[in-house]
Biopython code that builds the backbone (N, CA, C, O; Angstrom):
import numpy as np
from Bio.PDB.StructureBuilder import StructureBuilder

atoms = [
    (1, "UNK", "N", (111.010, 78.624, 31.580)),
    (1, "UNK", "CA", (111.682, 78.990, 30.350)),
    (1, "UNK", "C", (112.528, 77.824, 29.867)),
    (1, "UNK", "O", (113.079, 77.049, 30.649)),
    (2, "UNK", "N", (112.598, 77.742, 28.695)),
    (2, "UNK", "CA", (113.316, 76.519, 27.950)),
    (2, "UNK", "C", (114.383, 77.081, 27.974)),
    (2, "UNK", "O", (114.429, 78.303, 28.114)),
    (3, "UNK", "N", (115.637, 76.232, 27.827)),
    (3, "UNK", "CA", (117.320, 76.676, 28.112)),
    (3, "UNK", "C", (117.437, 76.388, 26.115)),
    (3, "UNK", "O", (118.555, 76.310, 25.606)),
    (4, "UNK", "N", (116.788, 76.326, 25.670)),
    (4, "UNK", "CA", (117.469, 75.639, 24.275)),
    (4, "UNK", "C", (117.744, 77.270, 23.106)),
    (4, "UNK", "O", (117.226, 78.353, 23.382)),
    (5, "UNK", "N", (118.387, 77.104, 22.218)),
    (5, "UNK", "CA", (118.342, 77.875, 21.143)),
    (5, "UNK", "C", (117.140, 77.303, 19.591)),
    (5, "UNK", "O", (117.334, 76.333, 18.857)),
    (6, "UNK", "N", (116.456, 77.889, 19.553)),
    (6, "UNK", "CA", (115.227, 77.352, 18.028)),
    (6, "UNK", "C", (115.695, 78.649, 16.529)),
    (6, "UNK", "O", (115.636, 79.875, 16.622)),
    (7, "UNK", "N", (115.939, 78.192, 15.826)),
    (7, "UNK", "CA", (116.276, 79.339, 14.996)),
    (7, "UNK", "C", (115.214, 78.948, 14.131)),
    (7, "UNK", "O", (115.176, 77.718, 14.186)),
    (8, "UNK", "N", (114.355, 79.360, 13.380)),
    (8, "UNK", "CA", (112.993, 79.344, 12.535)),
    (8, "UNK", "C", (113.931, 79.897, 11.079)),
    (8, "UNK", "O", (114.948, 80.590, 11.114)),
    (9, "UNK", "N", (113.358, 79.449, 10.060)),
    (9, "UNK", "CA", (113.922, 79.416, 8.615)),
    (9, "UNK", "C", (113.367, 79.478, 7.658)),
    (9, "UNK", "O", (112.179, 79.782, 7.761)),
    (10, "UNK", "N", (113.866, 79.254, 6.406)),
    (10, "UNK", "CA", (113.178, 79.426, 5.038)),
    (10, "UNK", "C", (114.213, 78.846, 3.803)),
    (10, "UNK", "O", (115.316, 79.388, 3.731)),
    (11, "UNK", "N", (113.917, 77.867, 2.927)),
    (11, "UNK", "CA", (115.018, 77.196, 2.390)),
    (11, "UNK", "C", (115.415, 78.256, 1.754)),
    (11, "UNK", "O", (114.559, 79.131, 1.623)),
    (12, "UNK", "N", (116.863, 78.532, 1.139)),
    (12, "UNK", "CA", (117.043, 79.268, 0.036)),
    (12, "UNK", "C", (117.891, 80.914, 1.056)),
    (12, "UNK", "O", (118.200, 82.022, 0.618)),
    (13, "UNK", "N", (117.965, 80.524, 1.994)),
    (13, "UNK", "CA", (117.954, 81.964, 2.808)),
    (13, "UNK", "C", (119.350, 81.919, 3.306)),
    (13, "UNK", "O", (119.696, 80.970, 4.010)),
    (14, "UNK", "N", (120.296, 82.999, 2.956)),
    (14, "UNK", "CA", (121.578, 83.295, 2.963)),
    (14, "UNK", "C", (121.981, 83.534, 4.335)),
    (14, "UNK", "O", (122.900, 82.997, 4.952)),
    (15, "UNK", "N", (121.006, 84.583, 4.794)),
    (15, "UNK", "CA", (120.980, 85.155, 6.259)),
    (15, "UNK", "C", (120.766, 83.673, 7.221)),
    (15, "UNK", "O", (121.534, 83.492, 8.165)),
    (16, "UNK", "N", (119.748, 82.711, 6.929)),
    (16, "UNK", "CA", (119.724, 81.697, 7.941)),
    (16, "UNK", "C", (121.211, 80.657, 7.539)),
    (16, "UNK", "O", (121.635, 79.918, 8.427)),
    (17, "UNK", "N", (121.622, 80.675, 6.735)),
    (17, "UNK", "CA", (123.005, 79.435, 6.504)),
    (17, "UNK", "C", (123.900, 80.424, 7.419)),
    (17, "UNK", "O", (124.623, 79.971, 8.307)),
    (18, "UNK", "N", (123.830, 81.410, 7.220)),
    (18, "UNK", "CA", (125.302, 82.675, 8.130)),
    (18, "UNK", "C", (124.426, 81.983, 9.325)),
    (18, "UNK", "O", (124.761, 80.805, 9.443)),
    (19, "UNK", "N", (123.534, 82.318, 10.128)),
    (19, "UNK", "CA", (123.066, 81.828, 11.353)),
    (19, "UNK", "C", (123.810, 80.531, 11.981)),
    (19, "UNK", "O", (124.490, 80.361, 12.993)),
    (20, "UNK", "N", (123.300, 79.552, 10.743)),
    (20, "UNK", "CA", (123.826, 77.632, 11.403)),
    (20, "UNK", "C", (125.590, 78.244, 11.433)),
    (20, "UNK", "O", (126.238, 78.383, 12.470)),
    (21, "UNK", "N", (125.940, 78.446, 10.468)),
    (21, "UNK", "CA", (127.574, 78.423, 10.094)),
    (21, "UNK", "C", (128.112, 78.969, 11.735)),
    (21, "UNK", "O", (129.122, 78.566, 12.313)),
    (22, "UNK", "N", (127.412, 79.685, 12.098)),
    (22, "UNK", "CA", (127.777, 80.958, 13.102)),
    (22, "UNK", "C", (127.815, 79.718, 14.603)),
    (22, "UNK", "O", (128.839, 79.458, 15.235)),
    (23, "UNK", "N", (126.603, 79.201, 14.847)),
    (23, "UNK", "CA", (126.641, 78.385, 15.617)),
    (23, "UNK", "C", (127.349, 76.993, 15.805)),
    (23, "UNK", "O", (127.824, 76.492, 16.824)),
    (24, "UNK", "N", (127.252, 76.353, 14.072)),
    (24, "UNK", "CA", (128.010, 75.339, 13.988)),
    (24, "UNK", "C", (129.402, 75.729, 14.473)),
    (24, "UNK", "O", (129.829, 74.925, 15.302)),
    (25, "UNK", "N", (130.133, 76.616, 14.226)),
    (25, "UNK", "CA", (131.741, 77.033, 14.389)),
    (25, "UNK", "C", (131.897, 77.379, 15.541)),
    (25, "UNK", "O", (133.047, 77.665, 15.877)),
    (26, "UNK", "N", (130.872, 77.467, 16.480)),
    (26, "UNK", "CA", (131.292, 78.521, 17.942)),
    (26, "UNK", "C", (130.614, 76.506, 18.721)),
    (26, "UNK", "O", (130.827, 76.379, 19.927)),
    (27, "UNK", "N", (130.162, 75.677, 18.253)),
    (27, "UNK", "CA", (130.200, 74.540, 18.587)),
    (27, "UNK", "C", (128.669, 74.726, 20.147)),
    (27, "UNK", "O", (128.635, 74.401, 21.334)),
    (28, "UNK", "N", (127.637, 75.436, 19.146)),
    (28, "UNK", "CA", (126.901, 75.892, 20.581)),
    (28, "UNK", "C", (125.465, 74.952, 19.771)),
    (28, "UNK", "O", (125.155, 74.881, 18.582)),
    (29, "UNK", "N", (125.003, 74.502, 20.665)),
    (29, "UNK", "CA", (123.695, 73.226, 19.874)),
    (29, "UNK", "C", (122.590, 74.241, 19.424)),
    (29, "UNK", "O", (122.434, 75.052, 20.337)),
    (30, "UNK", "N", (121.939, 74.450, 18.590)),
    (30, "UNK", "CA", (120.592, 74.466, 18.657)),
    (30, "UNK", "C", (120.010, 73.635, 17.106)),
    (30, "UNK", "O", (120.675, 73.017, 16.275)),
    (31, "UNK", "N", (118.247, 73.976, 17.155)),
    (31, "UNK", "CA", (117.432, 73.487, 16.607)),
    (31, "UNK", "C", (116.902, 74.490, 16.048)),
    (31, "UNK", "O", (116.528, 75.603, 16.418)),
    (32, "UNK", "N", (116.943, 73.544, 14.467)),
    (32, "UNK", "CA", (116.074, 74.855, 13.151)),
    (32, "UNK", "C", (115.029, 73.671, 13.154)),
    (32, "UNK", "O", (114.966, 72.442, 13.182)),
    (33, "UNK", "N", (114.065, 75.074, 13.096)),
    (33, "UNK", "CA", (112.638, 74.653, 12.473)),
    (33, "UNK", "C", (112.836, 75.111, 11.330)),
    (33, "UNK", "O", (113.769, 75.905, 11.211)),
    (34, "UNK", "N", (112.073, 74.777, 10.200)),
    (34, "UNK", "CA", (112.390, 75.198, 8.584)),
    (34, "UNK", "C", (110.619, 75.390, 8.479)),
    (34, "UNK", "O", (109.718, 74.637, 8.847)),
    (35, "UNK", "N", (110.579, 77.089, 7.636)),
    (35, "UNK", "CA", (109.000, 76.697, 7.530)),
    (35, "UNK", "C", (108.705, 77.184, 6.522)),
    (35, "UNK", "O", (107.809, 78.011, 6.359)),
    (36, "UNK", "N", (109.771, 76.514, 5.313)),
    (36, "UNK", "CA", (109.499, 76.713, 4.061)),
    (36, "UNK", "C", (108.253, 76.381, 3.585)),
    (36, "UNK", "O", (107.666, 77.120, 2.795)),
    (37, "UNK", "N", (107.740, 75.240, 4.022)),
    (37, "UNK", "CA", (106.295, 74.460, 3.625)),
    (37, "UNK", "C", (105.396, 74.974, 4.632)),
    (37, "UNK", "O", (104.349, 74.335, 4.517)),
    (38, "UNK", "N", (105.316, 75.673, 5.401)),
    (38, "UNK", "CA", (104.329, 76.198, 6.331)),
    (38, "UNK", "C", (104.143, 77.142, 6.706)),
    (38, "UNK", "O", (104.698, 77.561, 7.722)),
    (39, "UNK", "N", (102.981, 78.063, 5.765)),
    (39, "UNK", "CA", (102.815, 79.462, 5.664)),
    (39, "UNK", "C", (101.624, 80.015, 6.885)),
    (39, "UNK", "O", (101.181, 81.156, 7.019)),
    (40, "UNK", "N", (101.423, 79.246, 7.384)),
    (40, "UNK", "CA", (100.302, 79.208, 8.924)),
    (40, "UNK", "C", (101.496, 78.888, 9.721)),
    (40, "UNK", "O", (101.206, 79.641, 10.651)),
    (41, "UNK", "N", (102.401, 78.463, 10.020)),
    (41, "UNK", "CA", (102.742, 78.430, 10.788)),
    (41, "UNK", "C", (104.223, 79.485, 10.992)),
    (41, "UNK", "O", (104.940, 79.489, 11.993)),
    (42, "UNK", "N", (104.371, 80.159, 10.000)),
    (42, "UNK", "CA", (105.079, 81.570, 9.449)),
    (42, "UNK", "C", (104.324, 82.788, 9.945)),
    (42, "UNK", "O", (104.764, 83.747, 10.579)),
    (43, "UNK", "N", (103.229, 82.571, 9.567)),
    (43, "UNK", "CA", (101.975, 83.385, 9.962)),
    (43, "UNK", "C", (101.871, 83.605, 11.271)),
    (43, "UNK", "O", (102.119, 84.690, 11.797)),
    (44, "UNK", "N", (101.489, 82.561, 11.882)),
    (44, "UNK", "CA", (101.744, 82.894, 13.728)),
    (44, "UNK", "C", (103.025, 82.887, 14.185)),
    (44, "UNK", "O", (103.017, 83.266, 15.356)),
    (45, "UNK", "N", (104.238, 82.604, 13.764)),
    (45, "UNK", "CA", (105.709, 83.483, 14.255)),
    (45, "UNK", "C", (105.754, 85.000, 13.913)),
    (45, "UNK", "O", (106.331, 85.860, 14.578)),
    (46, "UNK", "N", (105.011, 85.198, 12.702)),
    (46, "UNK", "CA", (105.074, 86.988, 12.356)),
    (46, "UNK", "C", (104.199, 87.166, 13.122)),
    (46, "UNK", "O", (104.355, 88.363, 13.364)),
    (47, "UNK", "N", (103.228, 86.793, 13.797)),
    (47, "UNK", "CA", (102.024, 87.807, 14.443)),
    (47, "UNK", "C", (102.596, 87.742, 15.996)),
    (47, "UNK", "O", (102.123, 88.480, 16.860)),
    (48, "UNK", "N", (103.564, 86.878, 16.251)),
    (48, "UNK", "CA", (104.184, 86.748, 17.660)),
    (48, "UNK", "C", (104.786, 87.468, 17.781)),
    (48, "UNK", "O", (104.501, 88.356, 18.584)),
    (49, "UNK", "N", (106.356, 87.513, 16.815)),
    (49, "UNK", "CA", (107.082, 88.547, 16.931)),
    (49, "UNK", "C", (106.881, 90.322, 16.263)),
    (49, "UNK", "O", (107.067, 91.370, 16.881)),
    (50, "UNK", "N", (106.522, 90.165, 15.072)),
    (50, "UNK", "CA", (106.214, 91.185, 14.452)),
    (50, "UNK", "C", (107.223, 90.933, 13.717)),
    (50, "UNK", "O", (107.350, 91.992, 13.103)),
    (51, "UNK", "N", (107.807, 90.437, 13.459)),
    (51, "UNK", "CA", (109.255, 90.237, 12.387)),
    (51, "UNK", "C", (108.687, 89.425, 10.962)),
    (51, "UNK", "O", (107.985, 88.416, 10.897)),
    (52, "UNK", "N", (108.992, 89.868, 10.380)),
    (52, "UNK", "CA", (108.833, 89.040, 8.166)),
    (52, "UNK", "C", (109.600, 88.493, 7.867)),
    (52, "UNK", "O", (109.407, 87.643, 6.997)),
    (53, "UNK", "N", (111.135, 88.718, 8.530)),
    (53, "UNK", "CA", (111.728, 88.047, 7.585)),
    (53, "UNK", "C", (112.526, 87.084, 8.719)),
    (53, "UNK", "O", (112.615, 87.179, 9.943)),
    (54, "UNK", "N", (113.111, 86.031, 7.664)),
    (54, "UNK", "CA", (114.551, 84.622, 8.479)),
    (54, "UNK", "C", (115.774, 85.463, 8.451)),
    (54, "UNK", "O", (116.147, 86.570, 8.062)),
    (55, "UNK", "N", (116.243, 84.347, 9.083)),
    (55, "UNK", "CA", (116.044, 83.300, 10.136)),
    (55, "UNK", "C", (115.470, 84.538, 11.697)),
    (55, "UNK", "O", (115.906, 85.664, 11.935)),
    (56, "UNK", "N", (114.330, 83.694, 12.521)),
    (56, "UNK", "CA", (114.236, 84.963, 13.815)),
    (56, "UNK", "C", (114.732, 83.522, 14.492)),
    (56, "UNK", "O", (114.405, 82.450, 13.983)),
    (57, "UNK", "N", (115.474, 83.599, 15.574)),
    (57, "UNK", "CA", (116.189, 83.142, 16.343)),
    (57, "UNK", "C", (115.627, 83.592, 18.225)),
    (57, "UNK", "O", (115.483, 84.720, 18.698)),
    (58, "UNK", "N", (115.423, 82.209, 18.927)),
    (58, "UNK", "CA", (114.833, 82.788, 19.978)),
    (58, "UNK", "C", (116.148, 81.900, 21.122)),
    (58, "UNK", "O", (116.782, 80.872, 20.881)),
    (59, "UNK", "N", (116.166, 82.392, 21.804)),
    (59, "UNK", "CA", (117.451, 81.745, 23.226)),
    (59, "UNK", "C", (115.900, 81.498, 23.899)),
    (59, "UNK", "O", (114.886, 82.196, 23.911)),
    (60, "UNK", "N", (116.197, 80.285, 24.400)),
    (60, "UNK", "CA", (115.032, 79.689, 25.679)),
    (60, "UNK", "C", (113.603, 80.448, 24.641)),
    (60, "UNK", "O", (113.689, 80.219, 23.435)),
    (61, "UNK", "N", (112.768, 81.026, 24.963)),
    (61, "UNK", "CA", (111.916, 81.804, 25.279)),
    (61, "UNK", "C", (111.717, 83.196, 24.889)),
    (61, "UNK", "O", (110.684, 83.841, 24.711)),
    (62, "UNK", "N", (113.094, 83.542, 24.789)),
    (62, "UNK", "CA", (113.620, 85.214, 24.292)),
    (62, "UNK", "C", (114.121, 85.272, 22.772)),
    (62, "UNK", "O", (115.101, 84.744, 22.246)),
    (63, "UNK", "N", (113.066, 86.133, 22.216)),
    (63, "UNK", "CA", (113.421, 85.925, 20.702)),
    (63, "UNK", "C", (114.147, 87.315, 20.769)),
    (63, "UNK", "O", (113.795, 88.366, 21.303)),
    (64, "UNK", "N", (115.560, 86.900, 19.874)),
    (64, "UNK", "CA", (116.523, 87.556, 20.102)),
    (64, "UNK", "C", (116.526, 88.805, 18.652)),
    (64, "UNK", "O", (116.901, 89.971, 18.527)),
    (65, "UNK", "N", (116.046, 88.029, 17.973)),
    (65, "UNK", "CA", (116.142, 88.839, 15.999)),
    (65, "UNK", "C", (116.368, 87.831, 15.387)),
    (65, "UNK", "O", (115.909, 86.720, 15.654)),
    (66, "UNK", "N", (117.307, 88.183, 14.248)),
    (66, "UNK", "CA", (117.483, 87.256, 13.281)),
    (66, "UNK", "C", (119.174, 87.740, 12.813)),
    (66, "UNK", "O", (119.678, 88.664, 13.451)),
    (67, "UNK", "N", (119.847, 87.184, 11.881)),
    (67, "UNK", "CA", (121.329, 86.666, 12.065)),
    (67, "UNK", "C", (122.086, 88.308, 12.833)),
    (67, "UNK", "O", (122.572, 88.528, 13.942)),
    (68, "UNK", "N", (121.899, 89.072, 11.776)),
    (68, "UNK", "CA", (122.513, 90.351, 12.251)),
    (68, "UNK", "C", (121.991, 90.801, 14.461)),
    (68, "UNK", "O", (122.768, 91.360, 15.235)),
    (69, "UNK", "N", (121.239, 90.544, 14.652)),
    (69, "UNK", "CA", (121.024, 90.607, 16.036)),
    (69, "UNK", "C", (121.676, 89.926, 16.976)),
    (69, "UNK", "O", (122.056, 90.369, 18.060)),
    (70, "UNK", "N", (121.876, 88.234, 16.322)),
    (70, "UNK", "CA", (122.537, 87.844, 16.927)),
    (70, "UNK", "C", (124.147, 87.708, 16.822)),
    (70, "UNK", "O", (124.694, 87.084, 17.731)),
    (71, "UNK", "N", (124.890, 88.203, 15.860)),
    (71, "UNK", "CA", (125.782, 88.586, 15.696)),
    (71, "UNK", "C", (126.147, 90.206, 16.846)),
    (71, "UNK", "O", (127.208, 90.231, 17.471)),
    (72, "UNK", "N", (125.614, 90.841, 16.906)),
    (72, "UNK", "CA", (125.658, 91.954, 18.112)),
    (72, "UNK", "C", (125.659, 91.519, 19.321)),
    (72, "UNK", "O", (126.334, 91.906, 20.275)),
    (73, "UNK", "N", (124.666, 90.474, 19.242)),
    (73, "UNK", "CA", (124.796, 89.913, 20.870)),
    (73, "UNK", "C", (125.830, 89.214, 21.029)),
    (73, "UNK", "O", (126.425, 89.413, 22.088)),
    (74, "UNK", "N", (126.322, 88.337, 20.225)),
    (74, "UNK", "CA", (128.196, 87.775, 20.539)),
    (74, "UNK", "C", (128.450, 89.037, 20.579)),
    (74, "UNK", "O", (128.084, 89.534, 21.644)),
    (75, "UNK", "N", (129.055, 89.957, 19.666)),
    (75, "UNK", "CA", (130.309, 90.894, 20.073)),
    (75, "UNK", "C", (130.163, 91.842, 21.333)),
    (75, "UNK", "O", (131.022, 92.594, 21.796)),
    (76, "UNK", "N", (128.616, 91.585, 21.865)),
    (76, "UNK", "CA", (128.535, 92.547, 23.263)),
    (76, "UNK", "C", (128.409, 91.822, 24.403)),
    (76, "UNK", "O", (128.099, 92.245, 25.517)),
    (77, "UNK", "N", (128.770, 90.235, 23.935)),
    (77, "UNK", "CA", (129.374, 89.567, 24.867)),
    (77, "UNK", "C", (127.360, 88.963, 25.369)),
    (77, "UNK", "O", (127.266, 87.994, 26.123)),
    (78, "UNK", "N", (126.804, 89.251, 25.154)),
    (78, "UNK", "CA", (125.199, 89.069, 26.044)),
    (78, "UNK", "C", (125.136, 87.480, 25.160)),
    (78, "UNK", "O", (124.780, 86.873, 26.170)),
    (79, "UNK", "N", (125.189, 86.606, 24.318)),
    (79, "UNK", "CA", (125.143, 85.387, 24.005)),
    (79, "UNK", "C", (126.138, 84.705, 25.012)),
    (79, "UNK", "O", (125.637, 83.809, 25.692)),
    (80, "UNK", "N", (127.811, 85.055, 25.271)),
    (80, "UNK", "CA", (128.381, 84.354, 25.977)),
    (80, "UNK", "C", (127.622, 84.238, 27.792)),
    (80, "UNK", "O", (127.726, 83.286, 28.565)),
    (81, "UNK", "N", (126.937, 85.485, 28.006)),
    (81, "UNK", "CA", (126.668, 85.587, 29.399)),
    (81, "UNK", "C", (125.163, 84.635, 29.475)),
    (81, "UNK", "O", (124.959, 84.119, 30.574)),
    (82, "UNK", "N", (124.332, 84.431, 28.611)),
    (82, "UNK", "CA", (123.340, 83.495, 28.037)),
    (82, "UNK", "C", (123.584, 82.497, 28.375)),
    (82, "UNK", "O", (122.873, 81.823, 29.121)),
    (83, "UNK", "N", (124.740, 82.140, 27.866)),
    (83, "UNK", "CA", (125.153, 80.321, 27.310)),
    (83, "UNK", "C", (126.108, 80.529, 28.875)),
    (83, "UNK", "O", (125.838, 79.469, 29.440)),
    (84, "UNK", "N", (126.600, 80.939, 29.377)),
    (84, "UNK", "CA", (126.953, 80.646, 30.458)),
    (84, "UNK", "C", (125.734, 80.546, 32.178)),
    (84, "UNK", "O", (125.834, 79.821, 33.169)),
    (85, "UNK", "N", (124.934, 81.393, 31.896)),
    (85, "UNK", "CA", (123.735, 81.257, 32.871)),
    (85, "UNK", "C", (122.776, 79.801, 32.366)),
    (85, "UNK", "O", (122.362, 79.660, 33.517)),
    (86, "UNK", "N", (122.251, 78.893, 31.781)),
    (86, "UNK", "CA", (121.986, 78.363, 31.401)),
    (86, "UNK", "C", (122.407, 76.788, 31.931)),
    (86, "UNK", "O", (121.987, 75.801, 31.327)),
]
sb = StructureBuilder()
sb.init_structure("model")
sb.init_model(0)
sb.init_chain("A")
sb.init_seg("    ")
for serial, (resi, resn, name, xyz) in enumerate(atoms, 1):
    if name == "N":
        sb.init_residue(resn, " ", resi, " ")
    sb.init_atom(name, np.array(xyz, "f"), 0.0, 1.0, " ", f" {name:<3s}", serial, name[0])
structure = sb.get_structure()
């Protein structure tokens, strides 16, 4: 399993800027893929996860949701216990 955070995107998307903002401020690294220009490769993240819409956000390996999911997982504490096993 990869230790990294990948958040997947779409330019123009309110929900993915709350995402970066969220991470930028809590000072925790990860990497956006943007797949505004790549509707095949949108295509096989929806047929992976089953999810349509941005930002879907995966820890290592474990796709977690998208901003509102991971906002639950800080306040139930399961992102801090993440980023601390890691």
């Amino acid at each position: 399993m990869t230790e990294n955070i990948t958040m997947y995107t779409k330019r123009s998307c309110p929900y993915c800027e709350s995402a970066k903002r969220f991470f930028a401020s809590h000072e925790i690294p990860f990497t956006v893929k943007d797949l505004s220009d790549s509707s095949e490769e949108l295509a096989a993240l929806v047929s992976k996860t089953g999810h349509r819409t941005v930002p879907q956000i995966f820890l290592g390996d474990r796709f977690i949701g998208g901003y509102a999911e991971l906002i639950a997982l800080h306040d139930n504490g399961g992102l801090a216990d993440w980023l601390r096993k890691k």
